[in-house]
C-alpha positions in Angstrom: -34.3 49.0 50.5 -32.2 49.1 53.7 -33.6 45.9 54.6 -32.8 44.0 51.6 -29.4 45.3 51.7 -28.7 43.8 55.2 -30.3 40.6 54.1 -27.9 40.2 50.9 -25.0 41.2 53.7 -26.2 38.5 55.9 -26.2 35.5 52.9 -22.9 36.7 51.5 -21.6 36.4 55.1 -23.2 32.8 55.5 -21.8 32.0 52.7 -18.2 32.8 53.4 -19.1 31.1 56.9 -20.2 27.9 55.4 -17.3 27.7 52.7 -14.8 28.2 55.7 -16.7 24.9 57.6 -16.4 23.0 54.5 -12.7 23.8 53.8 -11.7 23.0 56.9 -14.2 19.5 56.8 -12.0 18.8 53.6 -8.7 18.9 55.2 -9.4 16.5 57.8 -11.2 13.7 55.4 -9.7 10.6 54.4 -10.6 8.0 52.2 -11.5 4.5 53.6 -8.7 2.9 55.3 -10.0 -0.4 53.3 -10.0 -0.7 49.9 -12.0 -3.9 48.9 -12.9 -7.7 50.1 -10.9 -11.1 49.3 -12.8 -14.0 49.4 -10.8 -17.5 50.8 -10.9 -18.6 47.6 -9.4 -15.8 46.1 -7.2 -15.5 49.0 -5.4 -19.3 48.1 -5.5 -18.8 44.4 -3.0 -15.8 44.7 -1.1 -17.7 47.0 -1.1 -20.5 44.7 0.9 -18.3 42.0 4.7 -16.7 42.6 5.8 -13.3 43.7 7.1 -12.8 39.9 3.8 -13.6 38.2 1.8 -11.1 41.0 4.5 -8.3 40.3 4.2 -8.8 36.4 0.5 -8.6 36.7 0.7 -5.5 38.4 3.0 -4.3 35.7 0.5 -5.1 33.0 -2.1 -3.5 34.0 -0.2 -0.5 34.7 0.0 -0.4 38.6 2.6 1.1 40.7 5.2 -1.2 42.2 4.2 -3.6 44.9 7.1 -5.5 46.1 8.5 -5.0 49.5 12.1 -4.5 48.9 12.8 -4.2 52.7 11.3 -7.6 53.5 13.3 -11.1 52.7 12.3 -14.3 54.7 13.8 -15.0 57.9 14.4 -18.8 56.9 14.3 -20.3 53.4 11.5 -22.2 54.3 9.1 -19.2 54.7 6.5 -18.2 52.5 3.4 -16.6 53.4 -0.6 -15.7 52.2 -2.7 -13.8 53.7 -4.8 -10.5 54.6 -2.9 -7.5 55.6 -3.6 -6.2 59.2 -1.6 -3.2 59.6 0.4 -1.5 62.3 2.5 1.7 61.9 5.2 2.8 64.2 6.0 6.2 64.3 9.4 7.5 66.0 10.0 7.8 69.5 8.8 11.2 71.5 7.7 11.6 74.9 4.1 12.8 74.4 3.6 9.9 71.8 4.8 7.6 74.9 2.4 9.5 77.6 -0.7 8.9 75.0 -0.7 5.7 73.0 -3.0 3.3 75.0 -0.5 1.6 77.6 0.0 -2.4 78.2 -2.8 -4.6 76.9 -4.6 -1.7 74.8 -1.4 -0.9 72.8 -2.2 -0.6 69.2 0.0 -3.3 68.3 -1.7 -6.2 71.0 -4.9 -4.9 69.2 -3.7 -5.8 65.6 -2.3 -9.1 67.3 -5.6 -10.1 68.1 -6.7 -9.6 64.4 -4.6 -12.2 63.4 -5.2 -15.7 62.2 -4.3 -18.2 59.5 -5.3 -15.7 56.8 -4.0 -12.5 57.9 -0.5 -11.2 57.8 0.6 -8.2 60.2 2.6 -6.0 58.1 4.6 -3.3 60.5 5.8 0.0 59.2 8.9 0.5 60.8 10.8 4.0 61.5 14.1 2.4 60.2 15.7 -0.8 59.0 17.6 -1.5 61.7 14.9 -0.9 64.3 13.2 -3.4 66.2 9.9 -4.4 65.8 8.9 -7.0 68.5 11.4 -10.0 70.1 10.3 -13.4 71.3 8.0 -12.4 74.3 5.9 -10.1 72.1 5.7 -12.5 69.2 4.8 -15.2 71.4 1.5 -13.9 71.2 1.9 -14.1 67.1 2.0 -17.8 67.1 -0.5 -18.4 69.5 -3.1 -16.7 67.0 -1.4 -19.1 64.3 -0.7 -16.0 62.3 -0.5 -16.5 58.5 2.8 -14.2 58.4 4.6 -11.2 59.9 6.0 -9.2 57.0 7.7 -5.5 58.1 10.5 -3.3 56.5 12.3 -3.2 60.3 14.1 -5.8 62.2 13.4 -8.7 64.4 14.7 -9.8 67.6 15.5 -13.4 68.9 16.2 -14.9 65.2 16.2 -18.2 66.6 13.2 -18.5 68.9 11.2 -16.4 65.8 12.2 -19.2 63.6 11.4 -21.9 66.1 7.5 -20.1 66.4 7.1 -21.6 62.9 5.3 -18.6 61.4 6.6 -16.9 58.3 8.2 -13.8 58.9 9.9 -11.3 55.9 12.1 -9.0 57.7 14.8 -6.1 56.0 17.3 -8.0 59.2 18.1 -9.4 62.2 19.1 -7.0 65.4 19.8 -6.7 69.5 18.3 -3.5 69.5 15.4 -2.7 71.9 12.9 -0.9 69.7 10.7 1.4 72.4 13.5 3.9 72.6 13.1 4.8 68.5 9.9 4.2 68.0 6.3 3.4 69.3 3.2 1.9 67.7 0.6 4.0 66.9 -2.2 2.7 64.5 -4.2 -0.1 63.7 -5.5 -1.1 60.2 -4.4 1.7 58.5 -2.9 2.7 55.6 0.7 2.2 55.9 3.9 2.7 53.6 6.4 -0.3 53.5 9.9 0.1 51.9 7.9 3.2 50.0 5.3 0.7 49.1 1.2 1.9 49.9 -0.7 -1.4 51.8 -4.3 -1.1 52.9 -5.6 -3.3 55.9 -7.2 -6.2 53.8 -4.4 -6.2 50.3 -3.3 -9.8 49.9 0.1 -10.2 50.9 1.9 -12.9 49.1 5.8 -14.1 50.1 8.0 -16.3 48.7 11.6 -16.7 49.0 11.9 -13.8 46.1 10.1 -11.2 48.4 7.0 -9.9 49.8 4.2 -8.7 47.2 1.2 -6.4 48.0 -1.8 -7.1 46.0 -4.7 -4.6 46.1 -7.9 -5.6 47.3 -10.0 -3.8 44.3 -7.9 -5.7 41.5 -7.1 -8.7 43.0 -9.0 -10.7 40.8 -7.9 -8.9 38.0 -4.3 -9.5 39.1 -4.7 -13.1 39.4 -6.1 -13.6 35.8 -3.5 -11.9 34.0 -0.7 -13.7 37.0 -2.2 -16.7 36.0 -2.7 -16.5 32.6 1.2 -15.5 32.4 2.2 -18.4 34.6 0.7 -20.9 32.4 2.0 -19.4 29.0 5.7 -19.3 30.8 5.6 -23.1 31.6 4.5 -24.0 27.8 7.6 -22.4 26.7 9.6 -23.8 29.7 8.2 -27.0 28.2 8.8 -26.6 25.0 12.4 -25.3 24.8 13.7 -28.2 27.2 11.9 -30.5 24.1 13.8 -28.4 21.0 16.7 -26.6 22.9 17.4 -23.0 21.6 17.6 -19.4 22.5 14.1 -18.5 24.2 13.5 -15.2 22.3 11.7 -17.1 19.7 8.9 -17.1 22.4 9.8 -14.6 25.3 9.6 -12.1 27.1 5.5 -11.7 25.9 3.6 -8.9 26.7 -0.2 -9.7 27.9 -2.8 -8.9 25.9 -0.5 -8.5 22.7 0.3 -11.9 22.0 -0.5 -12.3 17.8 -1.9 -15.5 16.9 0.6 -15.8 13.9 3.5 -15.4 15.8 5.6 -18.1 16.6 4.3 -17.9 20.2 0.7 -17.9 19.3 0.9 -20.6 17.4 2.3 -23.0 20.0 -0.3 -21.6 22.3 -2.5 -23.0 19.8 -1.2 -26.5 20.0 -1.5 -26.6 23.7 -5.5 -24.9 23.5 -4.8 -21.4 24.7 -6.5 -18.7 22.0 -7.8 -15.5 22.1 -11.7 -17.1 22.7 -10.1 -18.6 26.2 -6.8 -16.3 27.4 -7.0 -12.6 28.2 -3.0 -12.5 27.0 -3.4 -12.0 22.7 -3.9 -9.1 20.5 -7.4 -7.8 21.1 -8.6 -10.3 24.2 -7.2 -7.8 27.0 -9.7 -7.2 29.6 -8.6 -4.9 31.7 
């Protein structure tokens, strides 16, 4: 009887042992950092489309928004596609200094060296007017022939940036020296931008509009609905440059709930688009 008793006050006791390990195992898990593939084909098909068609794809399908307020592009000519490498900044503090790997093994030369022609190194910045890297550093950028910097901070040297030829979305210009504020910490994680969540791998689309973040797990989603829209919106461009009028007779449109008797519909029709070929009518949504 005593022996029994001990054993059930040895199990409870395990028990309460083992539920303490796995609470404290849950509060340091995390998700992946990475949240799905894009192929190259995928990759230029989305950056075939504009920031306004991603954005209202998004929207459609019920997604949080994904625009980068803080980013517009250093020089009209700058737009950008690509996979997002990620690099957050955290503020300045003197143990932070001490232990981030120093020179050469920074966090941010290692997400440089991830770049290419389709990847965009998207920075997380403490503030807007902080300074995220000059000419010297970003030297390195267009030696990789990166696809785009995008960040929701500031750049340095506006002119020799702009001469490096690579796209780069920025919330401004500044003089400030940036290791006094803040100091890279991360690689390839997941960042916010301008309040906006971007895994390492999201598309990152830019256009002289702003900067989109497409997520890796819908991308393909996003791009049939995006393009789907993009189409319908250039019929009715089309159309009302032929018979001038107010545009309400065709748009706004909301995917997916396009009727095929409505005055909408039936130019669709004329032009081949039904509900047998086009996720956007009444009953064809698929998503």
């Amino acid at each position: 009887m005593l022996s029994s008793t001990f054993r059930r006050a040895a199990t409870a006791a395990a028990s309460r042992s083992n539920a303490t390990i796995n609470i404290a195992q849950r509060t340091m898990a995390m998700g992946p950092a990475q949240g799905g593939e894009i192929s190259d084909e995928l990759l230029a098909k989305l950056g075939s489309l504009s920031t306004q068609a991603l954005v209202d794809g998004l929207w459609v399908m019920g997604w949080p928004s994904a625009q980068i307020d803080g980013a517009r592009p250093l020089h009209p000519s700058h737009k950008c596609v690509g996979r997002a490498v990620t690099l957050n900044f955290v503020p300045a503090r003197p143990d932070i200094a001490q232990d981030k790997p120093p020179g050469g093994e920074s966090p941010e030369y290692e997400a440089f060296e991830k770049c290419g022609p389709n990847e965009v190194l998207v920075m997380s910045s403490v503030g807007p007017w902080e300074s995220i890297g000059g000419d010297i550093k970003f030297l390195r950028l267009k030696q990789r022939n990166i696809g785009g910097l995008v960040s929701d901070g500031s750049v340095r040297d506006t002119d020799e940036i702009i001469n490096y030829g690579f796209p780069c979305f920025s919330y401004s210009t500044t003089a400030r020296q940036g290791p006094a504020a803040m100091q890279p910490w991360e690689c390839n994680g997941v960042i916010s931008v301008s309040g906006v969540t971007v895994r390492p791998g999201d598309a990152i689309v830019g256009d002289q509009d702003g900067v989109v973040v497409v997520p890796a797990k819908v991308a393909d989603k996003v791009y049939s609905i995006a393009h789907g829209r993009e189409e319908i919106e250039e019929i009715v461009k089309e159309e009302l440059i032929k018979n001038p009028g107010p545009p309400g007779k065709y748009y706004p449109f909301m995917s997916g709930k396009i009727k095929v008797d409505s005055p909408l519909g039936q130019l669709l029709a004329t032009k081949g688009i039904t509900p047998e070929n086009s996720n956007q009518f009444e009953g064809s949504a698929d998503w």
